[in-house]
KEZA-366298 format. One line per field, with one value per residue (C-alpha): residue number from 0; x, y, z; chain. Coordinates in nm, 4 decimals, always signed. Layout:
! residues N
num NUM;...
xx X;...
yy Y;...
zz Z;...
cadena A;...
END
This chain:
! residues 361
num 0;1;2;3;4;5;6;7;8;9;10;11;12;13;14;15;16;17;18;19;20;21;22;23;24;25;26;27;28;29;30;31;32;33;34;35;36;37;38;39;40;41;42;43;44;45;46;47;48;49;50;51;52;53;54;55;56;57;58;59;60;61;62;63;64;65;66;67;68;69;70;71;72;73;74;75;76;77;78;79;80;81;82;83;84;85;86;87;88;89;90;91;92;93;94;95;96;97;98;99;100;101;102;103;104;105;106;107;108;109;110;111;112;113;114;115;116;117;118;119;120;121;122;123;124;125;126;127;128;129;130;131;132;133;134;135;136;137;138;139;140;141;142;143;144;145;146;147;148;149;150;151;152;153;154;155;156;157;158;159;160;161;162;163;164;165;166;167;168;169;170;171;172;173;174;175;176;177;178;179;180;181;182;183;184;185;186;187;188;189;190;191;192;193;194;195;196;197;198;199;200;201;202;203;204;205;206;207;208;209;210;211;212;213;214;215;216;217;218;219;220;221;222;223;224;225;226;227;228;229;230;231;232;233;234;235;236;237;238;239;240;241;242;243;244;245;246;247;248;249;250;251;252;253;254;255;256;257;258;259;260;261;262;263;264;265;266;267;268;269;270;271;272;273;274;275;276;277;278;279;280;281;282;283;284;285;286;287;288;289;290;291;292;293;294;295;296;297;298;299;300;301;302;303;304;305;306;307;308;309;310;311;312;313;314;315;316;317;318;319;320;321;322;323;324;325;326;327;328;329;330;331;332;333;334;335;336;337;338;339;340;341;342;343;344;345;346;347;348;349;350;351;352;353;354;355;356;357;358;359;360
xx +0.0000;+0.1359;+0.2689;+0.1018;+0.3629;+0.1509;-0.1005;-0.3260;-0.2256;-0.2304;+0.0164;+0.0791;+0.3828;+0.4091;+0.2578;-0.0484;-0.0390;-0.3495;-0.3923;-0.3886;-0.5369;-0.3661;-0.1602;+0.1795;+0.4608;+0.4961;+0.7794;+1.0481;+1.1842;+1.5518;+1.7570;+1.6379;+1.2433;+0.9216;+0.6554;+0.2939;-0.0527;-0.2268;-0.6027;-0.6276;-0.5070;-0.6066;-0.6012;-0.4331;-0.3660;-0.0137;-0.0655;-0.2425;+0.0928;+0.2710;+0.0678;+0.0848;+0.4229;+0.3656;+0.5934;+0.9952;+1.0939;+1.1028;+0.9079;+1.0099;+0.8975;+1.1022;+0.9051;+0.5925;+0.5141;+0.2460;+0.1477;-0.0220;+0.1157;-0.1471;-0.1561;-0.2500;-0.2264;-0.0772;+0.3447;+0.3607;+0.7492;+1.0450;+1.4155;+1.7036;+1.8491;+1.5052;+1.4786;+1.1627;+0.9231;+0.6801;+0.4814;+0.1075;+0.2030;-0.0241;+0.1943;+0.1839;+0.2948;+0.4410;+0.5007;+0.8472;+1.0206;+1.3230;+1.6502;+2.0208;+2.0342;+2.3800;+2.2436;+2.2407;+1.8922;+1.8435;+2.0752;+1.8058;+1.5554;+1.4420;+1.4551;+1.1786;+1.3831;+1.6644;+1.8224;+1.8386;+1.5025;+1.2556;+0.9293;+0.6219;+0.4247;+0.6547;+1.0009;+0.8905;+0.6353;+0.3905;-0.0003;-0.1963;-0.1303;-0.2010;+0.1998;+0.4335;+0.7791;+0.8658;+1.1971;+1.1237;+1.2735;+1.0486;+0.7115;+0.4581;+0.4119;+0.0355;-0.1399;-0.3167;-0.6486;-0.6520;-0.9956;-1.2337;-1.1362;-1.3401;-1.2073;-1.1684;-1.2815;-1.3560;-1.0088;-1.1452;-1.3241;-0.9798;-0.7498;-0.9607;-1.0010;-0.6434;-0.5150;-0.5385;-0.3982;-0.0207;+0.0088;-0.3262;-0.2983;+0.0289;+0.1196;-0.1483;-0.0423;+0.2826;+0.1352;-0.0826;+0.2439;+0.4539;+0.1673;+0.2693;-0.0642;-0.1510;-0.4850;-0.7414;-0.6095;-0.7794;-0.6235;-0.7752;-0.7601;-0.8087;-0.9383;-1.1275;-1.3474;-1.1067;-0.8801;-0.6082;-0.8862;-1.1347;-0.8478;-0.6838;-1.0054;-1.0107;-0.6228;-0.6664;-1.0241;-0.8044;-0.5238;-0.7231;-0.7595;-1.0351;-1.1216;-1.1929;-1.3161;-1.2471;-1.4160;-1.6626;-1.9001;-2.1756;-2.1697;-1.8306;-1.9755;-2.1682;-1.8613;-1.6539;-1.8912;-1.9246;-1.5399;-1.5881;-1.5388;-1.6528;-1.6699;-1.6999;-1.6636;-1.7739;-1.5454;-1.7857;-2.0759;-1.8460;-1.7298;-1.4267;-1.2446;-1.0334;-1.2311;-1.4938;-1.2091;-1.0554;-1.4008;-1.5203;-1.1514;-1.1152;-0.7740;-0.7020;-0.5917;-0.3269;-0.2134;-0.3168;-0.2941;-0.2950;-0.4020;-0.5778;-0.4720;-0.5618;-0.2522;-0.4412;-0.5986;-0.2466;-0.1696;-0.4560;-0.4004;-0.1421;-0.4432;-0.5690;-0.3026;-0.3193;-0.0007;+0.3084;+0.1036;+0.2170;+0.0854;+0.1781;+0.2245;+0.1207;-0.0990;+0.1438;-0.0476;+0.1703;+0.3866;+0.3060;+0.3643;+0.2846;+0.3039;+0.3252;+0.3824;+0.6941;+0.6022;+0.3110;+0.5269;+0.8039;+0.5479;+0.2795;+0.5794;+0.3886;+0.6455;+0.5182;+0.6507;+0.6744;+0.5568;+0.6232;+0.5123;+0.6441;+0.9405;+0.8516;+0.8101;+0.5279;+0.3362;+0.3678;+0.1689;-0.0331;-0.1376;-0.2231;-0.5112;-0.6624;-0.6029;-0.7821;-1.0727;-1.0376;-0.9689;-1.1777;-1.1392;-1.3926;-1.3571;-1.5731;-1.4079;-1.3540;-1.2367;-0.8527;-0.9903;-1.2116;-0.8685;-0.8996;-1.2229;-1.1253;-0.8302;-1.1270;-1.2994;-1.0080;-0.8645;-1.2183;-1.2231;-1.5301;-1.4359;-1.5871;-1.3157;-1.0971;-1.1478;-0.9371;-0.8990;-1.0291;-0.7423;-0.9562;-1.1049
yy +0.0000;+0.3615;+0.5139;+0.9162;+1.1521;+1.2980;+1.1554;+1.2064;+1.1651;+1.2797;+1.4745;+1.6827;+1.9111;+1.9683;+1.7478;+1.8433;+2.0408;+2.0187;+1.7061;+1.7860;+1.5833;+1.7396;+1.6306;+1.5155;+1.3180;+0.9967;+0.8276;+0.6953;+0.3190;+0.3318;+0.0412;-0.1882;-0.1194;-0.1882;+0.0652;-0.0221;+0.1260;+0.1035;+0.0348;+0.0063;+0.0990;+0.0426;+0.3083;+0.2280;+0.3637;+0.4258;+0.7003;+0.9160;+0.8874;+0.9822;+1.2839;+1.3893;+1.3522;+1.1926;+0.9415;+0.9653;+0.8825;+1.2068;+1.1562;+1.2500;+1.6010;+1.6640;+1.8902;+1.6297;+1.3352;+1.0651;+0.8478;+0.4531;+0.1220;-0.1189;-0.0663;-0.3273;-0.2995;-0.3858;-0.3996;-0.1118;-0.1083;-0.2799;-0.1223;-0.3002;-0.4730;-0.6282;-1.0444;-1.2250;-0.9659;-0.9351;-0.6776;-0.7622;-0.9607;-0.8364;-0.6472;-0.5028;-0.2068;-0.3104;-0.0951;-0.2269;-0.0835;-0.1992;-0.2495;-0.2752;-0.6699;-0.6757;-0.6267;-0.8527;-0.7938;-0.8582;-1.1588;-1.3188;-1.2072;-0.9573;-0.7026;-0.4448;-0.4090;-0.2960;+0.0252;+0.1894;+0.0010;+0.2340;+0.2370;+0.3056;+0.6411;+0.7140;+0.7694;+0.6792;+0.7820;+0.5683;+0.4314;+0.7039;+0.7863;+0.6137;+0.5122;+0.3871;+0.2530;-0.0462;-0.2579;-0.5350;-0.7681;-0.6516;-0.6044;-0.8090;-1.0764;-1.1073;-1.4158;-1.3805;-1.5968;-1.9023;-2.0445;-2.2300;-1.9865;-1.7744;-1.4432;-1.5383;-1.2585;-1.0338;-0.8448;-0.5038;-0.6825;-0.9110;-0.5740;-0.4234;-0.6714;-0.7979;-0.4301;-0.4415;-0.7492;-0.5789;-0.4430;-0.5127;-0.8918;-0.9423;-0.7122;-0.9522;-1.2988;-1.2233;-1.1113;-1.4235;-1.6156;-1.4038;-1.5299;-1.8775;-1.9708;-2.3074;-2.4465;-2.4780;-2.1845;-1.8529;-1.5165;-1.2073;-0.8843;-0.5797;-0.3651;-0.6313;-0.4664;-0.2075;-0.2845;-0.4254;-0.6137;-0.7368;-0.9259;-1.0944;-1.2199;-1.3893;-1.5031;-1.6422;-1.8217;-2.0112;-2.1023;-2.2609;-2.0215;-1.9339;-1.5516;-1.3296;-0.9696;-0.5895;-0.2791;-0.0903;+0.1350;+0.0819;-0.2024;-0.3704;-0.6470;-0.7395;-0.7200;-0.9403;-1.2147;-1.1786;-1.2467;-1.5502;-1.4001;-1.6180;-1.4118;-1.0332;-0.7851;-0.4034;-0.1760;+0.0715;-0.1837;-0.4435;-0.2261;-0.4782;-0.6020;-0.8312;-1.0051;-1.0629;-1.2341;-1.3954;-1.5847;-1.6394;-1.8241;-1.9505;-1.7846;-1.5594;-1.5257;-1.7384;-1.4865;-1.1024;-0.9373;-0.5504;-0.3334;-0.0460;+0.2927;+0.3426;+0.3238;+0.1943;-0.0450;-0.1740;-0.1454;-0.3333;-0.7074;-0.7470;-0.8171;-1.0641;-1.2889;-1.6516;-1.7542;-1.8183;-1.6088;-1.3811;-1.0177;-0.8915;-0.5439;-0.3494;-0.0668;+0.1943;+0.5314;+0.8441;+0.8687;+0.5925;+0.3328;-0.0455;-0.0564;-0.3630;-0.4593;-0.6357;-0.9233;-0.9959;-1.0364;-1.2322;-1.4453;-1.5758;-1.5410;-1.4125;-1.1761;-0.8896;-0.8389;-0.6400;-0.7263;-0.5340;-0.6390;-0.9474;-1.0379;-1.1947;-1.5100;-1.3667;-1.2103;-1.4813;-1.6947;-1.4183;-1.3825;-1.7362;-1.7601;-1.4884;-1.6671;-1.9929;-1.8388;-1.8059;-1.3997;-1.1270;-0.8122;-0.5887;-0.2868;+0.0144;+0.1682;+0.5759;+0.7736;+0.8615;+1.2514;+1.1610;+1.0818;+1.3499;+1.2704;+0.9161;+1.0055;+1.2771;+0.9196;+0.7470;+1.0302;+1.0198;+0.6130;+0.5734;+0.3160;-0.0128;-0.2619;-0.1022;+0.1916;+0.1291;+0.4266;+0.3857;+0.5584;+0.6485;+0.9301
zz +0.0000;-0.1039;+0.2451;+0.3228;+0.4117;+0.6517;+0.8964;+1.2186;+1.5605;+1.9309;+2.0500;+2.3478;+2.4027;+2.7312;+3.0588;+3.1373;+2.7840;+2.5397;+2.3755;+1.9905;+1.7671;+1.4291;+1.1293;+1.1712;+0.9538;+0.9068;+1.0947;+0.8204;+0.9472;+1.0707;+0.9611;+1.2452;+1.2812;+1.1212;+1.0261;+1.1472;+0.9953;+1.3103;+1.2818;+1.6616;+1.9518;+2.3478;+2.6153;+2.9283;+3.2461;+3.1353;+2.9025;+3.1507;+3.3633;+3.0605;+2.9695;+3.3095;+3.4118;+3.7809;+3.7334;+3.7921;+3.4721;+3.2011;+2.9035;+2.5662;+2.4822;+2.1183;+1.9909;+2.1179;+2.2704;+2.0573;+2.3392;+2.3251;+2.3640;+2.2531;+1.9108;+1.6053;+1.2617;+0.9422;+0.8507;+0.5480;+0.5906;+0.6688;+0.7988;+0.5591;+0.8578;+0.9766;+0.9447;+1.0215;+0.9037;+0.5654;+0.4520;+0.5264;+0.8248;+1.1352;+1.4338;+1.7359;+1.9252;+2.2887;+2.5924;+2.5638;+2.2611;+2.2747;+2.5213;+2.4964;+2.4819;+2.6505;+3.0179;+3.2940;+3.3188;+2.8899;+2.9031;+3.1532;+2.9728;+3.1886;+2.9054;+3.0562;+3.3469;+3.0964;+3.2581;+2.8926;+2.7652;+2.5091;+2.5990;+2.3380;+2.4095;+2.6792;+2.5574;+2.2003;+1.9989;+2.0147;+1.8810;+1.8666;+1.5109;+1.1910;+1.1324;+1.4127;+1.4306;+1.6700;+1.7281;+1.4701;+1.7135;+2.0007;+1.8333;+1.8711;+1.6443;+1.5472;+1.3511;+1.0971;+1.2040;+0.9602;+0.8017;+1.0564;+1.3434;+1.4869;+1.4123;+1.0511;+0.8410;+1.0888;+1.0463;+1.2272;+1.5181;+1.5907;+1.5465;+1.8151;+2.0704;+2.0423;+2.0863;+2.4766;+2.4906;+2.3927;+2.7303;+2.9669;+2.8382;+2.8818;+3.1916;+3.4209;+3.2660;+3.3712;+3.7206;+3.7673;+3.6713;+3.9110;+4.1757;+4.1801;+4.2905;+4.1227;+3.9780;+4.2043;+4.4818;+4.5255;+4.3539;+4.4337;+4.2349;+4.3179;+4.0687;+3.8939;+3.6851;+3.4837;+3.1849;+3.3597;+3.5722;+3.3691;+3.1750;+3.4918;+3.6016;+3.2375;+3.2232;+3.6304;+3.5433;+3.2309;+3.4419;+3.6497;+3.9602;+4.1545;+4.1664;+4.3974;+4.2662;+4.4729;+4.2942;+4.3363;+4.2056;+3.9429;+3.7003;+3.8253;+4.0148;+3.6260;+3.4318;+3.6948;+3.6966;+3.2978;+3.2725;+3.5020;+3.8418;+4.1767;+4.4286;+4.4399;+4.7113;+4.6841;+4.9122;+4.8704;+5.0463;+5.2364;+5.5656;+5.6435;+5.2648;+5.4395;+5.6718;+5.3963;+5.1460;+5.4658;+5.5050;+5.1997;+5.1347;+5.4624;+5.5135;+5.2766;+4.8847;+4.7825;+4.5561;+4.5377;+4.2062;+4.2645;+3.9575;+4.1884;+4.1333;+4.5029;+4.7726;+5.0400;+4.8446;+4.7762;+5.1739;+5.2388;+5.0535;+5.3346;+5.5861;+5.2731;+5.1936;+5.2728;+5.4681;+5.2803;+5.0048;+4.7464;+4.6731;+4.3168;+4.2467;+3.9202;+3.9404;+3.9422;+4.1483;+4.1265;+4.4633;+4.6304;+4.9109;+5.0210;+5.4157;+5.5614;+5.9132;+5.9468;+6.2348;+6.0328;+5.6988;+5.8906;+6.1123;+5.7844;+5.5394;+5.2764;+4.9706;+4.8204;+4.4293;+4.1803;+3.8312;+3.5290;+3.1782;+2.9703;+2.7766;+2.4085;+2.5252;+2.7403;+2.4836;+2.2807;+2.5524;+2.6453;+2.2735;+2.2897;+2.5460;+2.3309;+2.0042;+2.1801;+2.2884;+2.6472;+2.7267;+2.5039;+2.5625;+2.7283;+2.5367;+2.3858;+2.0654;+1.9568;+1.7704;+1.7990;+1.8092;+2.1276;+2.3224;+2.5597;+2.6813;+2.7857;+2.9394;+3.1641;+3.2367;+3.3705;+3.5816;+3.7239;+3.7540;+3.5544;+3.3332;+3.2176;+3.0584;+2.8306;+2.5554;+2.2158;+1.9699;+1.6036;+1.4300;+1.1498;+1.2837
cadena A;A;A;A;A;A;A;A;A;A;A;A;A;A;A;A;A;A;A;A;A;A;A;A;A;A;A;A;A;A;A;A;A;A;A;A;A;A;A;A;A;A;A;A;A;A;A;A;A;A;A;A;A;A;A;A;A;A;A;A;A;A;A;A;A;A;A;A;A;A;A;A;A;A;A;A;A;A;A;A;A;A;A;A;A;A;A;A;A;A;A;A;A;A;A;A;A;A;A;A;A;A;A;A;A;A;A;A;A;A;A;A;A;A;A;A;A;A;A;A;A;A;A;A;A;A;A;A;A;A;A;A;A;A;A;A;A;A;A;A;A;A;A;A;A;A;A;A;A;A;A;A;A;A;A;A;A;A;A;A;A;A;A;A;A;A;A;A;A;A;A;A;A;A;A;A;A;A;A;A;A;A;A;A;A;A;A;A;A;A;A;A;A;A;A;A;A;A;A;A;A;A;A;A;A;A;A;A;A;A;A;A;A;A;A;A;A;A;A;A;A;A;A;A;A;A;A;A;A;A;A;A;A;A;A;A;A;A;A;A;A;A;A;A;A;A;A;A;A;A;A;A;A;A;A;A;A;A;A;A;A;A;A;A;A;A;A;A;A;A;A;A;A;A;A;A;A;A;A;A;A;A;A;A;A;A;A;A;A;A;A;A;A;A;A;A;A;A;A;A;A;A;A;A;A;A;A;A;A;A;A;A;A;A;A;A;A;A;A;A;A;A;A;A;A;A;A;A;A;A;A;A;A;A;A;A;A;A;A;A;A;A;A;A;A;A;A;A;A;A;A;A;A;A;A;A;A;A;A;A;A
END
């Protein structure tokens, strides 16, 4: 397909600074990277951080930032040095651009904890625009669905609900994995119903687990038990959160996945935790801390981690449980220009699932 020189994106040039949706160039490939028509792209919790700067880590601001990390689409060009890629082939754009490969951290495969890694929408333009650039050897391979499946010929429908699967997907499978909790034991999640949420509850249900639900507000408690939830608990109904998961599991959450934007929501899975548990960080809220008591920690032995997206072999899996049927994606689609007014939602915590941006308009 002929290539624009120009296109539409988002773009904001300082944090906090109007988001612009306007014309901008094309990005040419460099000798190492692929260049993406994205059709699709999700919204996550990420990009809010990036537009407003909360986080201690400087975006890129040169003359503009485009943020997005979940975008899918179509390879329209490929850098001279890139193996492995055709045009046509279906790719995605990952929160993890690229890293320096010659790490510690890279060697073991551990490349998003890569002290010099790239991130998409964050220190690299990202997937809201029409054309983006990704690391062909850290982009996100996506199949094409084959005849007999059930995506095939819906092209648009799969682009859409795979998008959130580049980061949301693969940032909780990771999690749940991180967990160590094994078929059969109880993971709670706090946050359950949002993008990050609504997908763990799906990844956790096909591993096995049994899952336990925290949100609150109105249609959350639907959604979770739509995704497969068991059990959920409202913290804006239950009085005591712990003592109602402590019950209902008699003892406590083998594993505690924590995508709440809330600090002392994160504070608060210590009192939830099964003995010799784990609690999984991920949510990332601007400035903040988990407190635990120490005797407790050292008496019931439970760890609190960190978790922090996939490597490739991740998404790879990740992309999998989506490919077989077993995660969809809870989303409601845009347009790319209506950016602003879902990042107004999210701020406020008012949504359902996951939005994805129709870069078309």
């Amino acid at each position: 397909m002929a290539i624009p020189k120009t296109q539409k994106g988002v773009t904001f040039y300082e944090n906090n600074g109007e988001l612009k949706y306007e014309t901008i160039d094309v990005p040419t490939p460099k000798a190492d990277e692929i260049l993406i028509n994205i059709k699709y792209s999700g919204v996550c919790h990420t990009d809010l951080h990036a537009w407003k700067g909360d986080w201690p880590l400087d975006v890129k601001l040169d003359p503009y930032l485009v943020g997005g990390h979940e975008g899918a689409g179509v390879v329209v060009a490929i850098g001279d040095n890139v193996k492995g890629w055709n045009l046509g082939d279906y790719a995605g754009i990952k929160w993890l651009n690229g890293s320096c490969m010659n790490c510690e951290e890279c060697e073991l495969s551990h490349e998003s904890n890569c002290p010099e890694a790239d991130l998409s929408g964050y220190t690299h333009d990202g997937s809201f625009q029409q054309y983006a650039t990704g690391l062909a050897v850290q982009a996100a391979h996506i199949p094409k669905p084959e005849e007999g499946s059930k995506w095939y010929g819906k092209d648009d429908e799969y682009l859409a609900e795979i998008a959130p699967i580049l980061c949301a997907g693969i940032t909780v499978y990771k999690a749940l994995k991180s967990s160590e909790a094994k078929p059969g034991q109880y993971v709670a999640i706090s946050g359950a119903a949002g993008g990050l949420g609504s997908l763990a509850v799906q990844y956790a249900k096909a591993m096995g687990l049994r899952v336990i639900g925290i949100d609150g507000g109105e249609g959350k408690e639907d959604l979770f038990k739509k995704c497969g939830g068991e059990i959920f608990v409202d913290f804006t109904k239950e009085k005591d959160v712990p003592a109602a998961i402590n019950k209902a599991t008699n003892g406590g959450a083998h594993g505690v996945i924590s995508v709440s934007a809330a600090e002392a929501a994160i504070s608060q899975s210590t009192q939830y935790v099964r003995t010799n548990g784990t609690i999984v960080l991920v949510g990332l809220p601007a400035n903040a801390y988990c407190k635990s008591n120490v005797f407790e920690q050292v008496v019931r032995s439970y760890k609190i981690v960190g978790s922090y997206v996939g490597n490739r072999a991740d998404t790879r899996e990740a992309l999998d449980f989506f490919e077989r049927g077993l995660v969809r994606s809870p989303i409601k689609i845009v347009g790319l220009s209506e950016l602003p007014r879902v990042f107004e939602e999210m701020a406020a915590g008012k949504i359902l699932g996951r939005y994805v941006v129709d870069t078309t308009h």
